[in-house]
gemmi code that builds the backbone of each chain (N, CA, C; Angstrom):
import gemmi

chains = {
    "A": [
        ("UNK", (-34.540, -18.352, -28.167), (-33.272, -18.445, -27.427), (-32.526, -17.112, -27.536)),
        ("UNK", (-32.344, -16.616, -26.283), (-31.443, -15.279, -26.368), (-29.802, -15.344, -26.539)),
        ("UNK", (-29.292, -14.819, -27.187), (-28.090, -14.590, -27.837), (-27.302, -13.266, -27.884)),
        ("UNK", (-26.316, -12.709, -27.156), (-25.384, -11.862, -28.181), (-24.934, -12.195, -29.816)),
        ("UNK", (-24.196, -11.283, -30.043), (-23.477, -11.640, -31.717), (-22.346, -12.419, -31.196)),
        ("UNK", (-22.002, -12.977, -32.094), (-20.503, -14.439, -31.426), (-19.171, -13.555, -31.551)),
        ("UNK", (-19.484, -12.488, -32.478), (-17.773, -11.842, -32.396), (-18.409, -10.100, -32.002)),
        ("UNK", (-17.766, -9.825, -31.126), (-18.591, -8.117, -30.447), (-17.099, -7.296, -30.398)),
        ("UNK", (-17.126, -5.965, -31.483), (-16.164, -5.165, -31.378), (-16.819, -4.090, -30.413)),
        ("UNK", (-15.961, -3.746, -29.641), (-15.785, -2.979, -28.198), (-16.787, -1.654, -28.863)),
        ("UNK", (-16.462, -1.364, -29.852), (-17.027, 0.399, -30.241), (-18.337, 0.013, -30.545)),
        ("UNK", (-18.362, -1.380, -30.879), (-20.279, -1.275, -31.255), (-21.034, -1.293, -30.100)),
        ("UNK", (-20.662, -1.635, -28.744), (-21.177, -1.683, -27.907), (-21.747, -0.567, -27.523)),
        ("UNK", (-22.892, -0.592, -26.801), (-23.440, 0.808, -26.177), (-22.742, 1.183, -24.896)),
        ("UNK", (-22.725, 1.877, -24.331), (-21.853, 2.273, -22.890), (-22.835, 2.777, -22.210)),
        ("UNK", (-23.420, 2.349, -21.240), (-25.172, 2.604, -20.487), (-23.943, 3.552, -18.884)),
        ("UNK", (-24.521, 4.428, -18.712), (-24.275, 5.187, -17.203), (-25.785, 4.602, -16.766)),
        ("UNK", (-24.866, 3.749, -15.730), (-26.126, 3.079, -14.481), (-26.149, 3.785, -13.412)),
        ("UNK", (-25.524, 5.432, -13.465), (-25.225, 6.438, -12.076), (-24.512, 6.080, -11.213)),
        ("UNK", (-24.065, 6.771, -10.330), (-23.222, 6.871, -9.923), (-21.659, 6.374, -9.485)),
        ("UNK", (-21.571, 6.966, -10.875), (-20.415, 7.021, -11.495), (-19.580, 5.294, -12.055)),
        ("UNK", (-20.788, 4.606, -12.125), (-20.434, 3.451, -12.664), (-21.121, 3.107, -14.229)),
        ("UNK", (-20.440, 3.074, -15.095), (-20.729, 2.766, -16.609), (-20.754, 1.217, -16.983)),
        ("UNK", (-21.263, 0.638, -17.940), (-21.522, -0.754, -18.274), (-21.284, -1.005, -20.133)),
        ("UNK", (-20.856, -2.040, -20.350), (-20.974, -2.740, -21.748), (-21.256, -3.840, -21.652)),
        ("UNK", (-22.609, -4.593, -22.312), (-23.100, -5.929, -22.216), (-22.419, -6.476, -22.946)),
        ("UNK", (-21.456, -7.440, -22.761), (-20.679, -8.549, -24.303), (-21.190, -9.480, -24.260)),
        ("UNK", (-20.595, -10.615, -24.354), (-21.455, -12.340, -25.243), (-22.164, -12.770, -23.602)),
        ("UNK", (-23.322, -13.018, -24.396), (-24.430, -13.653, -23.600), (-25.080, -14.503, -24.544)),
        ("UNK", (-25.107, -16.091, -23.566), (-26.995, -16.352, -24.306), (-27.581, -16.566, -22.525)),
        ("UNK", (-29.135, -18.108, -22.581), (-29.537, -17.628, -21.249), (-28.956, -18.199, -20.030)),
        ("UNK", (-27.464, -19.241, -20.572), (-26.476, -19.979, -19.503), (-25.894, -18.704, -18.602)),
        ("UNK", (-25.156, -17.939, -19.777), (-23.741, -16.851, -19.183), (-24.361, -15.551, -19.488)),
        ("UNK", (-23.192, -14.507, -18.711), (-23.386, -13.545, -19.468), (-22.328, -12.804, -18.954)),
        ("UNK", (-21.476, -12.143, -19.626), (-19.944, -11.257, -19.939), (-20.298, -9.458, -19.587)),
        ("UNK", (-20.295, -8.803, -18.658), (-20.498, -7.622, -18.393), (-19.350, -6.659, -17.802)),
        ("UNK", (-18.650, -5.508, -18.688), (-17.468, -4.752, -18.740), (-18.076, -3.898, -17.928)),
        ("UNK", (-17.715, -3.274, -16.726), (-18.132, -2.466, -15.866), (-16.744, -1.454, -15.337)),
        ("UNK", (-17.693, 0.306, -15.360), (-15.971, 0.950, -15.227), (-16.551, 1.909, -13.986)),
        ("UNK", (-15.528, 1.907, -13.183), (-16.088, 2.551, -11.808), (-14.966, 4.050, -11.675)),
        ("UNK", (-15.418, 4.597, -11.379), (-14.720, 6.059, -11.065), (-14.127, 5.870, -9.659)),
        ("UNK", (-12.993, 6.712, -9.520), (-12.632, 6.238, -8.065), (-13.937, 6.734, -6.944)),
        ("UNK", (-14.183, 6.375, -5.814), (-15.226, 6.188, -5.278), (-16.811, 5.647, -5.176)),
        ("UNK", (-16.272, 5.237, -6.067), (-17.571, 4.605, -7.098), (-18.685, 3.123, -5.988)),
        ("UNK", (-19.268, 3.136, -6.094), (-20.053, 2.310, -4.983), (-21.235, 1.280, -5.744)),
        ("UNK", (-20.511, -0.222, -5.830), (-21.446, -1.022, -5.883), (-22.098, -1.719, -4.284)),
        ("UNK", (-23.123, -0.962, -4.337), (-23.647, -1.540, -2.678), (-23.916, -2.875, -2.587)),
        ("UNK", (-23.793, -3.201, -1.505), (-24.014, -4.976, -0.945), (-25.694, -4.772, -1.857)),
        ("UNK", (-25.109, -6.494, -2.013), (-26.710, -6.652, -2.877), (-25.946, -8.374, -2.614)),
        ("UNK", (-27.311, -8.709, -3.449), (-27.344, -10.064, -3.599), (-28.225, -10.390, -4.885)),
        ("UNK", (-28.079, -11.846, -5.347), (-29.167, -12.019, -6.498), (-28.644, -14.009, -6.952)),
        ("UNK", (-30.260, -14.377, -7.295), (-29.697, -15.665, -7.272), (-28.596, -16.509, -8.262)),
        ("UNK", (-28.086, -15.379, -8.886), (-27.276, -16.020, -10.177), (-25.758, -15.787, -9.342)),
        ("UNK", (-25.205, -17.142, -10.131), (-23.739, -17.399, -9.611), (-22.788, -16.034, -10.307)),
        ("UNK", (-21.736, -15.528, -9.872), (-21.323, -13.851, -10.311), (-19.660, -14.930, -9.936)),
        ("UNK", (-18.649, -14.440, -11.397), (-17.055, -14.601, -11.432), (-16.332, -13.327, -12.055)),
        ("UNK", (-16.084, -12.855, -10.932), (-15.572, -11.279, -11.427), (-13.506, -11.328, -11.685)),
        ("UNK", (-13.527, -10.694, -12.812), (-11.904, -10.613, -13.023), (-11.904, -9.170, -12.591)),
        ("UNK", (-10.626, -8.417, -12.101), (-10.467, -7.190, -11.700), (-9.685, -7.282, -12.623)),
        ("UNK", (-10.315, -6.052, -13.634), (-8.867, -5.343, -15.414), (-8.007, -4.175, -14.985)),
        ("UNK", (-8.659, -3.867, -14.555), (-7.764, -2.184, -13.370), (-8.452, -1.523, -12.176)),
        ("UNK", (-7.255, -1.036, -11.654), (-7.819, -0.185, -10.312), (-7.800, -0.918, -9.256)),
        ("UNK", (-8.460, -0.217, -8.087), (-8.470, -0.986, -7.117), (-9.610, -0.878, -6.171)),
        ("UNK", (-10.253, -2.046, -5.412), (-11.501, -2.164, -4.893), (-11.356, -2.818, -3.867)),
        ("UNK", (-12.450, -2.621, -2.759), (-12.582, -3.123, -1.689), (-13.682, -3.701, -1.665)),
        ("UNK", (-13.474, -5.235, -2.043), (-14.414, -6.467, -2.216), (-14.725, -6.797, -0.963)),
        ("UNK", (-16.249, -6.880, -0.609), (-16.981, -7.749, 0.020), (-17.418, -8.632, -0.342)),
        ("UNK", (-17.529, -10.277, -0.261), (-18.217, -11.096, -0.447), (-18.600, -12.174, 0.885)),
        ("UNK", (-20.142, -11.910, 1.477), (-20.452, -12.270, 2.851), (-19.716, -12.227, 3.492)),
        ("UNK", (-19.069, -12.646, 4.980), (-18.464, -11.782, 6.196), (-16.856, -11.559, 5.490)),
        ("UNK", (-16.630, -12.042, 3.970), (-15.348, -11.653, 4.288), (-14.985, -10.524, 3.055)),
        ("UNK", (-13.821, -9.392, 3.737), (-13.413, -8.408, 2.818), (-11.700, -8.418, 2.551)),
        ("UNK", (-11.417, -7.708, 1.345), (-10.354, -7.192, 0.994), (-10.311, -6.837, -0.291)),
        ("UNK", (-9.279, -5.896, 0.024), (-8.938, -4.499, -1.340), (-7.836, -5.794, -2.522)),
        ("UNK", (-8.816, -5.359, -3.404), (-8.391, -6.459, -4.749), (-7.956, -5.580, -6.073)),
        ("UNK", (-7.081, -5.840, -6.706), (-6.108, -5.154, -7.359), (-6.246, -5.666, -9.048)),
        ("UNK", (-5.361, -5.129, -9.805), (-5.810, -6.645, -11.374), (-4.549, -7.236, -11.576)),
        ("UNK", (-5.532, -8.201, -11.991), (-4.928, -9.394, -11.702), (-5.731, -10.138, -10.966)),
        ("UNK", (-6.137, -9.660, -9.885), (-6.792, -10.736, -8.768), (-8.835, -10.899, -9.300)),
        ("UNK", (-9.138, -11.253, -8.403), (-10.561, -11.678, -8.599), (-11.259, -12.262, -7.817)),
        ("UNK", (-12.769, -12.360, -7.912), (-13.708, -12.879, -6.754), (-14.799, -13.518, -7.330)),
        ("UNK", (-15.333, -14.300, -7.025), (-16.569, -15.434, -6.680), (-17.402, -15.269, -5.647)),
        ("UNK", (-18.656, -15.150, -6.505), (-19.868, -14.617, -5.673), (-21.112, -15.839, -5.603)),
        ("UNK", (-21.115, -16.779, -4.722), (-21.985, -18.206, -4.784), (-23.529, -16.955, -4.643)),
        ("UNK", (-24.524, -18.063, -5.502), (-25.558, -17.440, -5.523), (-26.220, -17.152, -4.301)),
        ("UNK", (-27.070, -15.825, -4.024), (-27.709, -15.500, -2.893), (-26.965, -15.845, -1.603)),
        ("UNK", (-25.903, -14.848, -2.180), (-24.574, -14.237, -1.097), (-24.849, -12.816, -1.092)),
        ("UNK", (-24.395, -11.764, 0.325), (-24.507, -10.380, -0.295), (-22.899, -10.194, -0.274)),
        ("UNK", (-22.735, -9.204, -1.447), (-21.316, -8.894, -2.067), (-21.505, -7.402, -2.655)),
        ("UNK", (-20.563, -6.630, -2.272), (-20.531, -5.165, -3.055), (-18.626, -5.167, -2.892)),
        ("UNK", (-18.681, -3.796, -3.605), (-17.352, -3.092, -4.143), (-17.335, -1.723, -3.996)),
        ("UNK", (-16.402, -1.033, -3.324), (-16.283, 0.288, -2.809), (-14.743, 0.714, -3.998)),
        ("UNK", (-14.646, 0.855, -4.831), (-13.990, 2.015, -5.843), (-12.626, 2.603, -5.388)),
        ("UNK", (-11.300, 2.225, -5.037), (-10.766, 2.806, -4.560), (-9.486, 3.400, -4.971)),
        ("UNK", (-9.315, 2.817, -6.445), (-8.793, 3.708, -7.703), (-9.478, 3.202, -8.762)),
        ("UNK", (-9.831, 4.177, -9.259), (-10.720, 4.163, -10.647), (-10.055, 3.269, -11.570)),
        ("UNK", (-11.129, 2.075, -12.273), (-10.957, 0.839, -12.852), (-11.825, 0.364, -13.496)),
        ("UNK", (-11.824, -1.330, -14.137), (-12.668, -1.739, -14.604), (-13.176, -3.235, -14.154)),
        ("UNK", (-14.032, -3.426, -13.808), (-14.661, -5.137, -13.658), (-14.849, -5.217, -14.470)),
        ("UNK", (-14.103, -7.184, -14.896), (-15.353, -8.036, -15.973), (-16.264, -8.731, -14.893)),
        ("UNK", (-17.291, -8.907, -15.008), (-18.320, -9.448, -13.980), (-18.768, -10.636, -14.952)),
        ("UNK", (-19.077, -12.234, -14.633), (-19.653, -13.255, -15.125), (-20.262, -13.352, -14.368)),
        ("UNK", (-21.882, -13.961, -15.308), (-23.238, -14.556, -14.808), (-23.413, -15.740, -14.647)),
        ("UNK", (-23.983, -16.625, -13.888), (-24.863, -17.640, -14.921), (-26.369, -18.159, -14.038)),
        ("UNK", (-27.021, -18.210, -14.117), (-27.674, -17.606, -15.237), (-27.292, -16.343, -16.095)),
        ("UNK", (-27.919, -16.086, -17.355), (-28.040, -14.723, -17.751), (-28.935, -13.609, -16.541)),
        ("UNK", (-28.235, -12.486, -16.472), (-29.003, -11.407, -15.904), (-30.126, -10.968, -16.694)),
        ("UNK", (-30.989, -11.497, -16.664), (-32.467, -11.004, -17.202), (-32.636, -9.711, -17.090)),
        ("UNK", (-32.678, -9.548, -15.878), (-32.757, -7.928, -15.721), (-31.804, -6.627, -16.157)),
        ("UNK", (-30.885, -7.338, -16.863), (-29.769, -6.574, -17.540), (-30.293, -5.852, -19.031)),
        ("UNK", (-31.300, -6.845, -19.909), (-31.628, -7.010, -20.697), (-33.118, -6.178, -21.210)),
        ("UNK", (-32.489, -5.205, -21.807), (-33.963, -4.649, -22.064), (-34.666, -5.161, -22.966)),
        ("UNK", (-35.136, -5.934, -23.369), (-35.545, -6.651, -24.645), (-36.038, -8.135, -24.015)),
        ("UNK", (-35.437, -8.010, -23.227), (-36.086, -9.867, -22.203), (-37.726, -9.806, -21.746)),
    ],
    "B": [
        ("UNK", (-20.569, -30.001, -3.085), (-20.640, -28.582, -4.087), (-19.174, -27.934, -4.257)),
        ("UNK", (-18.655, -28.092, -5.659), (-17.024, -27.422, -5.782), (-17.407, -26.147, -5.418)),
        ("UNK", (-15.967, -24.944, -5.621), (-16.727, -23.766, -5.724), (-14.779, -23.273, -5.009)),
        ("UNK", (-14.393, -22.526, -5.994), (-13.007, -21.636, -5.446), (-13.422, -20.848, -4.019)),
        ("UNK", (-12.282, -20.290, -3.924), (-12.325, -19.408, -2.668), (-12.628, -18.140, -3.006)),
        ("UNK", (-13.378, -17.371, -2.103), (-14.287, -16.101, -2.638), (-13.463, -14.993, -3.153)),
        ("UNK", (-12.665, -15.151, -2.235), (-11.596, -13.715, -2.351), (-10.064, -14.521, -2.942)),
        ("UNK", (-9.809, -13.738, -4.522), (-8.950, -14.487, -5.161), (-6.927, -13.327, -5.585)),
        ("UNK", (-6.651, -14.183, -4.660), (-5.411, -12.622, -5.029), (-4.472, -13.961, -6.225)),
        ("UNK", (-4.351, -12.861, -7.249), (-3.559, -12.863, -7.999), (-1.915, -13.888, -7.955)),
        ("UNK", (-1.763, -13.791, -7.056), (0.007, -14.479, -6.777), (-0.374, -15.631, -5.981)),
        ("UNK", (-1.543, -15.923, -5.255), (-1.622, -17.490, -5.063), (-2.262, -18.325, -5.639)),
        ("UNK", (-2.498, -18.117, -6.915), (-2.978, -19.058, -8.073), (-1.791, -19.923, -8.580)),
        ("UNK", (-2.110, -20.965, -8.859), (-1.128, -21.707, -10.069), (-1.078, -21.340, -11.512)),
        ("UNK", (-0.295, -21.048, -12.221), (0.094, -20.597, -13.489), (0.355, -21.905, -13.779)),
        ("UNK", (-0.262, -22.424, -14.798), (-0.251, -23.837, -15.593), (0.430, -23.601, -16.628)),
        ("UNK", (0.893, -24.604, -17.055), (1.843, -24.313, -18.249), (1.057, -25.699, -19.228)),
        ("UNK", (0.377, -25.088, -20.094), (-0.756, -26.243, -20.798), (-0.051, -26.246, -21.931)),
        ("UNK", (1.131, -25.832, -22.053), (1.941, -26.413, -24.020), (1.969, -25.383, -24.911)),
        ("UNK", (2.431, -25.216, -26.141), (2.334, -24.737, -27.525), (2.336, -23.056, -27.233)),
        ("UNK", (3.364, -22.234, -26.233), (2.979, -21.220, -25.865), (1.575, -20.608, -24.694)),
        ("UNK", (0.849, -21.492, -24.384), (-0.264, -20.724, -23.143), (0.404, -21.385, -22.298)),
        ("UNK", (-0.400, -20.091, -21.031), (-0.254, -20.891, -19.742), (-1.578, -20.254, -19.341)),
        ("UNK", (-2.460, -21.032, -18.053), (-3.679, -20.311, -17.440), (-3.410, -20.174, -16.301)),
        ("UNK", (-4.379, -19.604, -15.725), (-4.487, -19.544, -14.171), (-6.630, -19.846, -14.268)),
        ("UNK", (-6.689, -20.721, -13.634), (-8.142, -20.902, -13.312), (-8.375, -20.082, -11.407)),
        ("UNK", (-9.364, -19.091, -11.996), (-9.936, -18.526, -11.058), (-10.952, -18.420, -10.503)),
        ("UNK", (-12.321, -17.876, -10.177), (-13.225, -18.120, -9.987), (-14.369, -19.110, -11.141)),
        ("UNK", (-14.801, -19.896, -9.520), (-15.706, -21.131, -10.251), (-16.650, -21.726, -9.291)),
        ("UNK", (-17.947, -22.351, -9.916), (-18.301, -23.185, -8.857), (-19.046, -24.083, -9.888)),
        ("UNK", (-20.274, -24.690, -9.342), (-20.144, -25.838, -10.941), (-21.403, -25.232, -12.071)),
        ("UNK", (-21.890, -24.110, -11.817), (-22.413, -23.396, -13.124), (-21.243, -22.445, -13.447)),
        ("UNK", (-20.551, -21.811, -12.864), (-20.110, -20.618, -14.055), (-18.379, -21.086, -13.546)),
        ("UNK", (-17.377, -20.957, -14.153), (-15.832, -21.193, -14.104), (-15.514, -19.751, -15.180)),
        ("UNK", (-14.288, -18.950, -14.280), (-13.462, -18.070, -14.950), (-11.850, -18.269, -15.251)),
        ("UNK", (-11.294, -18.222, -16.299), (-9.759, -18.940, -16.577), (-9.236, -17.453, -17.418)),
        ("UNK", (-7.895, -17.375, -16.851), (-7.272, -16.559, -17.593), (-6.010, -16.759, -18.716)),
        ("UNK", (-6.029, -16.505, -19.863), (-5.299, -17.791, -20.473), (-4.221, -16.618, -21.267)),
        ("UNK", (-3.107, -17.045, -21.267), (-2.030, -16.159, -21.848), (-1.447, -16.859, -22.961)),
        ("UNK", (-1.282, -15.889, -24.028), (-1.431, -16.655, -25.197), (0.182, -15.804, -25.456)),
        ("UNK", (1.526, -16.385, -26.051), (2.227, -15.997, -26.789), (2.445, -15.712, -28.009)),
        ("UNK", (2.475, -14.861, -29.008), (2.498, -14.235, -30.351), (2.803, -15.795, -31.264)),
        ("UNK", (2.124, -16.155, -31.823), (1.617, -16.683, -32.888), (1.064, -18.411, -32.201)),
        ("UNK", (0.989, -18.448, -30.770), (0.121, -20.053, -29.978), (-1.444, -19.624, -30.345)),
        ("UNK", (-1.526, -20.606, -30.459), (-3.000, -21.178, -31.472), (-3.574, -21.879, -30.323)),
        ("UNK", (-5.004, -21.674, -30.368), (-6.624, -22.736, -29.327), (-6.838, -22.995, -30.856)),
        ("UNK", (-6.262, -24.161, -30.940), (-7.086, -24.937, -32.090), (-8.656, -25.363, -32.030)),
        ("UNK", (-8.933, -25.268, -33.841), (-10.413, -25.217, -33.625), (-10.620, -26.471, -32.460)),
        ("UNK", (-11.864, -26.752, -31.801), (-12.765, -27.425, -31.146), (-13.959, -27.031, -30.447)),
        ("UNK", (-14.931, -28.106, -29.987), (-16.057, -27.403, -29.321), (-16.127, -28.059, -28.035)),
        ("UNK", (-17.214, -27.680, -27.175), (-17.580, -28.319, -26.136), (-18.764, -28.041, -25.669)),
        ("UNK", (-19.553, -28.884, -24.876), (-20.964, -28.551, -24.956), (-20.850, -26.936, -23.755)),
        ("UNK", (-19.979, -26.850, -23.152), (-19.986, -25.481, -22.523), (-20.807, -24.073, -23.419)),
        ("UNK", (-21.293, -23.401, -22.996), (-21.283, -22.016, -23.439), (-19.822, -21.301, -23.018)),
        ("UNK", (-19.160, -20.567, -24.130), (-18.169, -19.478, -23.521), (-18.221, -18.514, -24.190)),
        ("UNK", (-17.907, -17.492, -22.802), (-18.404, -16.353, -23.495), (-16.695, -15.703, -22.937)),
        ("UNK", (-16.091, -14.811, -23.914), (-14.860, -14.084, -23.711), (-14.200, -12.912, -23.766)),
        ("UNK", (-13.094, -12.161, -23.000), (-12.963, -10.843, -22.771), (-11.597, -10.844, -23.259)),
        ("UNK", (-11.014, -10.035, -24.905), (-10.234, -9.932, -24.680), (-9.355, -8.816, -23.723)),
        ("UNK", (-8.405, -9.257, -22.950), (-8.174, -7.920, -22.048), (-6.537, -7.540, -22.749)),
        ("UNK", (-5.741, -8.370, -23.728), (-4.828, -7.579, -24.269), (-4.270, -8.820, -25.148)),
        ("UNK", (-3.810, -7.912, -26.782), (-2.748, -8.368, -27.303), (-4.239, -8.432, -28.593)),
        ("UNK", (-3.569, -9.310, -29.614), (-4.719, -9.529, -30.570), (-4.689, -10.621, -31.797)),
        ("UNK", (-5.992, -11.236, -31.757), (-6.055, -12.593, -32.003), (-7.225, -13.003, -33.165)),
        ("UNK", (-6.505, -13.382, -33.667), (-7.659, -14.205, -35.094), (-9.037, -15.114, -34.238)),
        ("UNK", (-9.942, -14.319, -34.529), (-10.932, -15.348, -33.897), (-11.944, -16.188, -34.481)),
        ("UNK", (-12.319, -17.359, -34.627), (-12.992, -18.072, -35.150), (-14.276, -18.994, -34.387)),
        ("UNK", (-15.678, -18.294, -34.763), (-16.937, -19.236, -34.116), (-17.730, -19.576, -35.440)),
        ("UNK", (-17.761, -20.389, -34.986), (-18.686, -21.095, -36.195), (-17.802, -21.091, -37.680)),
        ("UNK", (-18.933, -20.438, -38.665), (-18.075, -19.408, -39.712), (-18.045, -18.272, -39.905)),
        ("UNK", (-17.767, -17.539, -38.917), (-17.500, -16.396, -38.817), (-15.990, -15.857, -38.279)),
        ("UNK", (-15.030, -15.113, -39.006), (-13.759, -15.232, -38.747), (-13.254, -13.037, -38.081)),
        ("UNK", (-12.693, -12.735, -37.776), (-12.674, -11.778, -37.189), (-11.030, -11.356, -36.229)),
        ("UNK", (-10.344, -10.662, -36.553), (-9.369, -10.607, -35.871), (-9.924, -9.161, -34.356)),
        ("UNK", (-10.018, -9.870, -33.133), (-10.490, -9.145, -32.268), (-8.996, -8.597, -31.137)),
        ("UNK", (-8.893, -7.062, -30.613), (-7.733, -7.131, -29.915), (-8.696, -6.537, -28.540)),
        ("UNK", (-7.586, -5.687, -27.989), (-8.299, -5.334, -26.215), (-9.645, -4.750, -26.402)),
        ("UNK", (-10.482, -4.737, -25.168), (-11.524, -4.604, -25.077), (-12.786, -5.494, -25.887)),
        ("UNK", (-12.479, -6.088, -27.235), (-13.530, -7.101, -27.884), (-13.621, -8.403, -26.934)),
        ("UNK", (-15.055, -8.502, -27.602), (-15.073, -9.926, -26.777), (-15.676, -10.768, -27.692)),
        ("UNK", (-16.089, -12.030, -27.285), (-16.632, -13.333, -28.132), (-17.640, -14.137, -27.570)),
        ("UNK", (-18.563, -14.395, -28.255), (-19.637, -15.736, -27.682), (-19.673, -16.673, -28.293)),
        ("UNK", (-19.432, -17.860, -27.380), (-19.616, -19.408, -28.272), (-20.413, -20.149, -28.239)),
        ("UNK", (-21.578, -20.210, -28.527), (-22.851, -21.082, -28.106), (-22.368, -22.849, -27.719)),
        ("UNK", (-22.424, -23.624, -26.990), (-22.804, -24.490, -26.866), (-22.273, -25.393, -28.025)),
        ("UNK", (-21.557, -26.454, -28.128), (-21.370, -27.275, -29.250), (-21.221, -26.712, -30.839)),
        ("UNK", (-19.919, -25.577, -30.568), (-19.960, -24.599, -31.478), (-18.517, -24.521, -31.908)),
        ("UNK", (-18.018, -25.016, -33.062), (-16.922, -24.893, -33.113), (-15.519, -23.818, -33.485)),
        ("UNK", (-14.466, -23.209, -32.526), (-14.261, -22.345, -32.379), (-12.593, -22.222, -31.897)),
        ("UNK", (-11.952, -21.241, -32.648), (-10.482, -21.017, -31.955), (-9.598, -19.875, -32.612)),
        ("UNK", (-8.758, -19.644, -31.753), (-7.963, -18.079, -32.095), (-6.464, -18.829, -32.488)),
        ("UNK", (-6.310, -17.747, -32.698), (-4.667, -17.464, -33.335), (-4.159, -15.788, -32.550)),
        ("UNK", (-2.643, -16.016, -32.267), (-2.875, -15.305, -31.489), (-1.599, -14.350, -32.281)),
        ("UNK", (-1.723, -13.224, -32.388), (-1.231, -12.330, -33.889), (-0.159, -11.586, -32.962)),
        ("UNK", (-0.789, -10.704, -31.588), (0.497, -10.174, -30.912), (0.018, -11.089, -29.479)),
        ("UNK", (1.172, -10.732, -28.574), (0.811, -11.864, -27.460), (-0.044, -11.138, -26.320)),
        ("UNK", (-0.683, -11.987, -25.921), (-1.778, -11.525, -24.868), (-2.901, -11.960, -23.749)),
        ("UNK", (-3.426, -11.220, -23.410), (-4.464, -12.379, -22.369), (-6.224, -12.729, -22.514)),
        ("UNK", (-6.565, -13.653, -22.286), (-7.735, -14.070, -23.060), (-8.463, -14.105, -21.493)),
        ("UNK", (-10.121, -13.418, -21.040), (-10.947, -14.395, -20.145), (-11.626, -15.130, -20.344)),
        ("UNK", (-11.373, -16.705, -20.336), (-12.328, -16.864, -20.946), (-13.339, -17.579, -19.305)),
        ("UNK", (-14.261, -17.472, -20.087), (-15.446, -17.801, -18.771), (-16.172, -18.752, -19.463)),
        ("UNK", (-16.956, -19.942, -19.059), (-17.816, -21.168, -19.234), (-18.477, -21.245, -18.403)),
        ("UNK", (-19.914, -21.916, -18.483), (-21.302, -22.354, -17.604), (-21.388, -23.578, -18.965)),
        ("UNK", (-21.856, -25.075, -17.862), (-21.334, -25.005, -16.733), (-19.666, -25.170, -16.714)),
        ("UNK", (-19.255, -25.454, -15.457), (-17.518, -25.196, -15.200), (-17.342, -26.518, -16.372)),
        ("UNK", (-16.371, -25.562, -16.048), (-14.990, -26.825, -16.988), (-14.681, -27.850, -16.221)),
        ("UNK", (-15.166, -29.236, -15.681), (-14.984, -29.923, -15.001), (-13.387, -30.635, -15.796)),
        ("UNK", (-13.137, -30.643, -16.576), (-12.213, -30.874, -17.438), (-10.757, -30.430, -17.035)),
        ("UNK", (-10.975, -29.173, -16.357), (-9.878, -28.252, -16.118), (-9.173, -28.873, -14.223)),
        ("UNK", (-10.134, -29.400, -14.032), (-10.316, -29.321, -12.208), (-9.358, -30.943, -12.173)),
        ("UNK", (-8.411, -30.732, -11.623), (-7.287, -31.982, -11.355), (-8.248, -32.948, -10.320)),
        ("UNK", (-8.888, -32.097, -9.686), (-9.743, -32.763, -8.475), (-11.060, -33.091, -8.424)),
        ("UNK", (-11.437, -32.883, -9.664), (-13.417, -33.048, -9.823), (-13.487, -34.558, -10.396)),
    ],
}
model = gemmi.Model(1)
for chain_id, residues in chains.items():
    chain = gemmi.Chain(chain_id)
    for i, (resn, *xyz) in enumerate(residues, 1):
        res = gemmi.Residue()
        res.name, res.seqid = resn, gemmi.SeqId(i, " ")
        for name, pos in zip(("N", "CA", "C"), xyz):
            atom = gemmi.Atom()
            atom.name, atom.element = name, gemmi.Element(name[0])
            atom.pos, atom.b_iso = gemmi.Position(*pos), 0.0
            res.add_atom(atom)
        chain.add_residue(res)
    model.add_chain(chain)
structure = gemmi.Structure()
structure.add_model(model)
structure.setup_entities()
């Protein structure tokens, strides 16, 4: 059974550059959920994608221009989005910030060790 | 099939007022993954309990005694937490602040309407 640690201080985390210009920290996961800190530079480009796991994103700062299938708008923090599985959804960067992004399933493919 | 609205702005949520100092706002959800944002006032307590949920959590500000299992830990911004499944678990909240917490599956518990 895959697991994070149950209590995760921010500095132990690794900080992975996934290019262009978007950085990542994996927090508590097992193979239900999974908690992913994501920091985008202004212009920063998560392209439309899709994938079959359900995605609950909080916006912590900045500001973005959320797509999720035909519908868009620039989302601020505070606000947030829901991504039903095998939807396409991206984020265009439009002051430099941070997503929390939720899984569930776990992102397997997040996981180097899976 | 439940499931919030995709695109979530901030000021048309309900702010719940759940007692003892919190209030939440439940935001993105559908019936595997639910996201809640929970505001905790300087010294309101999530008394211990469990639930068969997985939760996994972001603190995004203030800082809080945290307790999973037996493992005890005072975590502030940027830490986060994992709660396995039927795991018993709860904070104390030291300065005041905001908690994400996220569950798979949803909190059917939380939903006035499920």
């Amino acid at each position: 059974m895959i697991s994070s640690k149950h209590l995760i201080r921010d500095e132990d985390i690794e900080l992975e550059d996934i290019g262009g210009g978007l950085t990542r920290k994996i927090l508590g996961y097992n193979h239900q959920l999974m908690l992913v800190k994501v920091w985008f530079e202004e212009g920063a480009i998560g392209y439309i994608h899709e994938h079959y796991h359900a995605q609950s994103t909080y916006v912590e700062s900045g500001e973005f221009e959320v797509t999720v299938g035909d519908e868009v708008q620039t989302l601020k923090a505070g606000d947030s989005f829901f991504i039903p599985p095998n939807t396409k959804h991206g984020a265009v960067c439009k002051k430099a910030g941070t997503l929390i992004d939720t899984f569930s399933p776990v992102r397997e493919d997040f996981l180097k060790d899976f």
